[in-house]
Biopython code that builds the backbone (N, CA, C, O; Angstrom):
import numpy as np
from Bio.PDB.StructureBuilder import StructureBuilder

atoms = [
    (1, "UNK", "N", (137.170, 43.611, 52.892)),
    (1, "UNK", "CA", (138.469, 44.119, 53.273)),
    (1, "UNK", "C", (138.453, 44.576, 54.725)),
    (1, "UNK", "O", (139.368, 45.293, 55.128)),
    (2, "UNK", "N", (137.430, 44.190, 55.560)),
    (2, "UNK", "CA", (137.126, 44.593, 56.741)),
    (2, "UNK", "C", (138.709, 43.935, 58.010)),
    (2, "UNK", "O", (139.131, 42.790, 58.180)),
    (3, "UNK", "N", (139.108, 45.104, 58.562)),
    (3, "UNK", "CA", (140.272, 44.668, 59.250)),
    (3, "UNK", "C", (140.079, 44.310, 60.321)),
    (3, "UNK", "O", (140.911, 43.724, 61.014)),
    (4, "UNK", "N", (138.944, 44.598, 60.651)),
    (4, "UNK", "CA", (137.917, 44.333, 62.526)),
    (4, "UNK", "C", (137.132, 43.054, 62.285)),
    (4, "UNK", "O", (137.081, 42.393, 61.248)),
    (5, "UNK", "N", (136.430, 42.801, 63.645)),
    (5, "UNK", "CA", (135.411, 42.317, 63.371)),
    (5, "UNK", "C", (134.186, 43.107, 63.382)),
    (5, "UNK", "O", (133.095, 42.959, 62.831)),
    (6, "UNK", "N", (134.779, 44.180, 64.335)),
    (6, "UNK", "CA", (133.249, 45.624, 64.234)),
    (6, "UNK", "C", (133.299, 46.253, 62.803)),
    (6, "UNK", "O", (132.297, 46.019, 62.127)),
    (7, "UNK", "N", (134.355, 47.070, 62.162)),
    (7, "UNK", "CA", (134.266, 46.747, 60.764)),
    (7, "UNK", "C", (133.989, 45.934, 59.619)),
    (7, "UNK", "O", (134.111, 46.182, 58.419)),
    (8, "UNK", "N", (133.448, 44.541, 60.446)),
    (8, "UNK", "CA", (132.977, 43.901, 59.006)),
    (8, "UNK", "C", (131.294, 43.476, 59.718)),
    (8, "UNK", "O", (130.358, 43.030, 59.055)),
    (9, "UNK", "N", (131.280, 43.723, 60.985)),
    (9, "UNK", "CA", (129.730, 43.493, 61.488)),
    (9, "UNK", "C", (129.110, 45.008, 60.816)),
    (9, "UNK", "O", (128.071, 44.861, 60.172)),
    (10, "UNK", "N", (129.582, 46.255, 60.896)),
    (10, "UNK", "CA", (129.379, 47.298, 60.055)),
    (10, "UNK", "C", (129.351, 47.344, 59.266)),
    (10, "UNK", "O", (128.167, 47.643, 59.115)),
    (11, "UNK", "N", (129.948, 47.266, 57.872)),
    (11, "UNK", "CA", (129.536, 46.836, 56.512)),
    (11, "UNK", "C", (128.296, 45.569, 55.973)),
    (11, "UNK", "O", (127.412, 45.599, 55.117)),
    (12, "UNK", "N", (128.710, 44.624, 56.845)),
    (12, "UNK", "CA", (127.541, 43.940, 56.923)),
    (12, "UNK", "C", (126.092, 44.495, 56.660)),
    (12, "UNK", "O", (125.545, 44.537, 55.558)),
    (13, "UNK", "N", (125.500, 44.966, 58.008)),
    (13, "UNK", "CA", (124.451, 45.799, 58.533)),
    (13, "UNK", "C", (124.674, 46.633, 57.268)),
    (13, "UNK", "O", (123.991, 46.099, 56.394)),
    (14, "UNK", "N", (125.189, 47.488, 56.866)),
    (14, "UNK", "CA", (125.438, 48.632, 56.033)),
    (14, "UNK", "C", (124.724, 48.192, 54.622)),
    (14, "UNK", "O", (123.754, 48.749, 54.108)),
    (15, "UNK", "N", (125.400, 47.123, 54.154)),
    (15, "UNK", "CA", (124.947, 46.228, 52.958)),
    (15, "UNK", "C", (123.755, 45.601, 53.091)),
    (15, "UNK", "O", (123.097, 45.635, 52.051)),
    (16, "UNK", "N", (122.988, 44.765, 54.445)),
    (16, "UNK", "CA", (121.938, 44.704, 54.118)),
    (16, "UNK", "C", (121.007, 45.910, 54.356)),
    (16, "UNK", "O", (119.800, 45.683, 54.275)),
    (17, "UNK", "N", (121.338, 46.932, 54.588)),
    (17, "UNK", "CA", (120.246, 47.682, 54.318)),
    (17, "UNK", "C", (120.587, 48.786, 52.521)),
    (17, "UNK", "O", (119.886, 49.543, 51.849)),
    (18, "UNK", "N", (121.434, 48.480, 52.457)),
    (18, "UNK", "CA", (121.931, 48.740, 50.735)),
    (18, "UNK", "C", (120.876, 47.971, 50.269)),
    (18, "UNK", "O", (119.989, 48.608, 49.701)),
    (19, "UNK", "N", (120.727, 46.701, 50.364)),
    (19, "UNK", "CA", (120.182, 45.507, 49.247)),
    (19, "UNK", "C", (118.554, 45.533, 49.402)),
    (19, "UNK", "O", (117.812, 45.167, 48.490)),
    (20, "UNK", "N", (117.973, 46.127, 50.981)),
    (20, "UNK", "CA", (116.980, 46.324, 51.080)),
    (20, "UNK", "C", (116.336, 47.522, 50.483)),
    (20, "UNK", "O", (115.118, 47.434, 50.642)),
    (21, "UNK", "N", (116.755, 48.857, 49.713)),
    (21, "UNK", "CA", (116.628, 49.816, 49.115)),
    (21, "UNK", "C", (116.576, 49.492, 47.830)),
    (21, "UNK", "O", (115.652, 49.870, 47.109)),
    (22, "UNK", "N", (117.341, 48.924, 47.507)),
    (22, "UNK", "CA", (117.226, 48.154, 45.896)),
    (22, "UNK", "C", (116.126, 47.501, 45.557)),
    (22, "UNK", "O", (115.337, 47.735, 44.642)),
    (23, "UNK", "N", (116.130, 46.509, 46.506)),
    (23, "UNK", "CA", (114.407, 45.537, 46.750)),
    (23, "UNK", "C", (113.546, 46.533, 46.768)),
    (23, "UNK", "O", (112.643, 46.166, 46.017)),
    (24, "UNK", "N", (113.216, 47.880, 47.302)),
    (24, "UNK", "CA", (112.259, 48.421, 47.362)),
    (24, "UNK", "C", (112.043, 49.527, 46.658)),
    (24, "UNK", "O", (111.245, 50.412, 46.969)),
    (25, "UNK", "N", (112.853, 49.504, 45.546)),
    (25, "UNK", "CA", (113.577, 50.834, 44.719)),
    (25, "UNK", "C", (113.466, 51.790, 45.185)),
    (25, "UNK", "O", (112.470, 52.424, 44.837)),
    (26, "UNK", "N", (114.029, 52.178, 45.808)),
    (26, "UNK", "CA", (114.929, 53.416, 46.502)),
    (26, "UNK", "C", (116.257, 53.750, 45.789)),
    (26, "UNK", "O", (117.323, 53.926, 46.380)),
    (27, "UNK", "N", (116.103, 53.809, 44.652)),
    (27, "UNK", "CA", (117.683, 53.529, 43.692)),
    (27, "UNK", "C", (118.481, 54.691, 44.261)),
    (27, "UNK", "O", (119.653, 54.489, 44.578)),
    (28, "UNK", "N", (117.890, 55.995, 44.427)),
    (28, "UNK", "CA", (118.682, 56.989, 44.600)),
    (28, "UNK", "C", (119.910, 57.016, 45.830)),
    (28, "UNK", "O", (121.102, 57.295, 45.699)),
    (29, "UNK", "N", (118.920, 56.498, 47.442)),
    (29, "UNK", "CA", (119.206, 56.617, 48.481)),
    (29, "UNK", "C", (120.043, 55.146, 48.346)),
    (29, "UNK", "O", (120.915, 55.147, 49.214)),
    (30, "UNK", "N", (120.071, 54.028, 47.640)),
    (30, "UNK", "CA", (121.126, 52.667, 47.720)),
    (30, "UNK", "C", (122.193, 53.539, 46.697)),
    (30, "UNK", "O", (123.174, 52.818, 46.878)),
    (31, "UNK", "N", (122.571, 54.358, 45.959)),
    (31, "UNK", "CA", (123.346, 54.771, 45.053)),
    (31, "UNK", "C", (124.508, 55.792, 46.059)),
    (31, "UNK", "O", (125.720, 55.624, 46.190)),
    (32, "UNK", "N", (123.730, 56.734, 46.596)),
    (32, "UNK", "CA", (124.389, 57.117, 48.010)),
    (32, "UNK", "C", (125.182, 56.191, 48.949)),
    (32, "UNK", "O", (126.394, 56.111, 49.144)),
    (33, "UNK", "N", (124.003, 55.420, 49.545)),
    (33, "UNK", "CA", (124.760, 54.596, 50.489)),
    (33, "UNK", "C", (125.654, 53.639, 49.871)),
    (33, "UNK", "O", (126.558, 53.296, 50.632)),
    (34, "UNK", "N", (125.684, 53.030, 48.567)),
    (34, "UNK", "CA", (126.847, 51.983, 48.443)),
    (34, "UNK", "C", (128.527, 53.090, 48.083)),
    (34, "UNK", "O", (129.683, 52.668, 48.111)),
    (35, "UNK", "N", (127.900, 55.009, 47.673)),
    (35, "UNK", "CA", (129.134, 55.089, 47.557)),
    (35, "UNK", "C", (129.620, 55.343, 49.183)),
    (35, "UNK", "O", (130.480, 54.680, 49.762)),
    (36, "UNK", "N", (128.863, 56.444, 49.742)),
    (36, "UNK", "CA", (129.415, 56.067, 50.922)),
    (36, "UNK", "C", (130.279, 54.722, 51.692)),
    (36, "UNK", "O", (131.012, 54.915, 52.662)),
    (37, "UNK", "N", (130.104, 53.648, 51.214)),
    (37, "UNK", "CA", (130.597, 52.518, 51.708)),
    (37, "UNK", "C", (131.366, 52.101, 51.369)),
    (37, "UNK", "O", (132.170, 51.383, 51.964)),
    (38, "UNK", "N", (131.339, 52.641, 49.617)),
    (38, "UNK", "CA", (132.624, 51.949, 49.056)),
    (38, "UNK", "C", (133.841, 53.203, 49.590)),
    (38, "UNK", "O", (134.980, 52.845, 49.890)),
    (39, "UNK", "N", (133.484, 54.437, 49.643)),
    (39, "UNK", "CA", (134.326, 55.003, 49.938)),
    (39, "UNK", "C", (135.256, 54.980, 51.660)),
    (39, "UNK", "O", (136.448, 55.247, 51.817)),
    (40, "UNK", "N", (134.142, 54.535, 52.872)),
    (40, "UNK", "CA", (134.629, 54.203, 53.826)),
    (40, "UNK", "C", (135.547, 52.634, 53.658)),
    (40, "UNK", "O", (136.565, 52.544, 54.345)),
    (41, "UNK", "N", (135.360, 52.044, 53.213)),
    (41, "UNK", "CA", (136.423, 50.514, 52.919)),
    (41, "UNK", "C", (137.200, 50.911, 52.206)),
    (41, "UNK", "O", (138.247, 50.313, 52.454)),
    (42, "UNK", "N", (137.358, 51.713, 51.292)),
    (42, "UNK", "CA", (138.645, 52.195, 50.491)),
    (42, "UNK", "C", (139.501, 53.019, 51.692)),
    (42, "UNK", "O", (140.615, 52.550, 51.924)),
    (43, "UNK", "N", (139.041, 54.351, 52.578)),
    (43, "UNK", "CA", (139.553, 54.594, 54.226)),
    (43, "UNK", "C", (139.993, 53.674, 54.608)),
    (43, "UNK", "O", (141.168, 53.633, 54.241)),
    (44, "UNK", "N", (139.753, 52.905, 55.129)),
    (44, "UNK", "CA", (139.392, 51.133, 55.643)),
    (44, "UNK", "C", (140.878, 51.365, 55.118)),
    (44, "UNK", "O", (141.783, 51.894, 55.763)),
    (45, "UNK", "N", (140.957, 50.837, 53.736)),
    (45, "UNK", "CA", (142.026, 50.106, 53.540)),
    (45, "UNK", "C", (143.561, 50.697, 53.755)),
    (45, "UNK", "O", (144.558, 50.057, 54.090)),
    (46, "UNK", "N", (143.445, 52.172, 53.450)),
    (46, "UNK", "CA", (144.505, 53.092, 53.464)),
    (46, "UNK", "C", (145.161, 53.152, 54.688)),
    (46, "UNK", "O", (146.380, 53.130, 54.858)),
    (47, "UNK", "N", (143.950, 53.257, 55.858)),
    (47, "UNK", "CA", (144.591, 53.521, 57.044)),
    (47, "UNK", "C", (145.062, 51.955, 57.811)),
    (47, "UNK", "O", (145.608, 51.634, 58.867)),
    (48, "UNK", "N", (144.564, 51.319, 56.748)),
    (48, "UNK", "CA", (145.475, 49.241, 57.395)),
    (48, "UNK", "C", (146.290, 49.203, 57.075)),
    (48, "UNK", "O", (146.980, 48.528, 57.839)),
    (49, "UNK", "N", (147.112, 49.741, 55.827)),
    (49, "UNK", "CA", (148.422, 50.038, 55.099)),
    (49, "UNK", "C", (149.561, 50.976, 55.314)),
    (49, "UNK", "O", (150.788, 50.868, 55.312)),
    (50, "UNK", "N", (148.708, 51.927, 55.499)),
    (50, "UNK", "CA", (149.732, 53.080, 55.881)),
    (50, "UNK", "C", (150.030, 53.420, 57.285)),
    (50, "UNK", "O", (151.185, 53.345, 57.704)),
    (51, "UNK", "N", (148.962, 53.824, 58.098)),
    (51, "UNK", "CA", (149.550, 53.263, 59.102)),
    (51, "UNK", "C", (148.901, 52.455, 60.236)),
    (51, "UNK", "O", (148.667, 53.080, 61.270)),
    (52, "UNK", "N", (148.648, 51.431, 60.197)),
    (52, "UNK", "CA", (148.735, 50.347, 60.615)),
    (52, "UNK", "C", (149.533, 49.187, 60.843)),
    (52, "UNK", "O", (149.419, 48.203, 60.112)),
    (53, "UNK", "N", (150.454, 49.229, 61.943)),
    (53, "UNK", "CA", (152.051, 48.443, 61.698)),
    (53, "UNK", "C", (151.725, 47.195, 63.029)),
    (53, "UNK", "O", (152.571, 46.342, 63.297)),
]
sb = StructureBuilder()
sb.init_structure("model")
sb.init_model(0)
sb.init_chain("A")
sb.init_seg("    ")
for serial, (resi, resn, name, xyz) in enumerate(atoms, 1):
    if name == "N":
        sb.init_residue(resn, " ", resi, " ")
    sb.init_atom(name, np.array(xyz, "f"), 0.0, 1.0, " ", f" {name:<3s}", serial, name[0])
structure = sb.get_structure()
């Protein structure tokens, strides 16, 4: 849902180091960071909608 291209080169980066914590079970610290992320793209999306004209 990335509205940038720096917002989706950021999630990017963001996610592979999510997927690299998983690979190395780090479950706790990838459980953090994917909510953090999901919660910044849900931001993301609010402020492309509301106001973003």
């Amino acid at each position: 849902m990335a509205s940038s291209k720096l917002s989706a080169i950021f999630f990017l980066i963001m996610y592979a180091v999510l997927l690299y914590l998983v690979f190395t079970m780090q479950n706790m610290a990838a459980m953090y960071l994917m909510a953090i992320g999901m919660f910044l793209e849900a931001c993301e999306g609010v402020y492309c909608n509301f106001f973003k004209h």
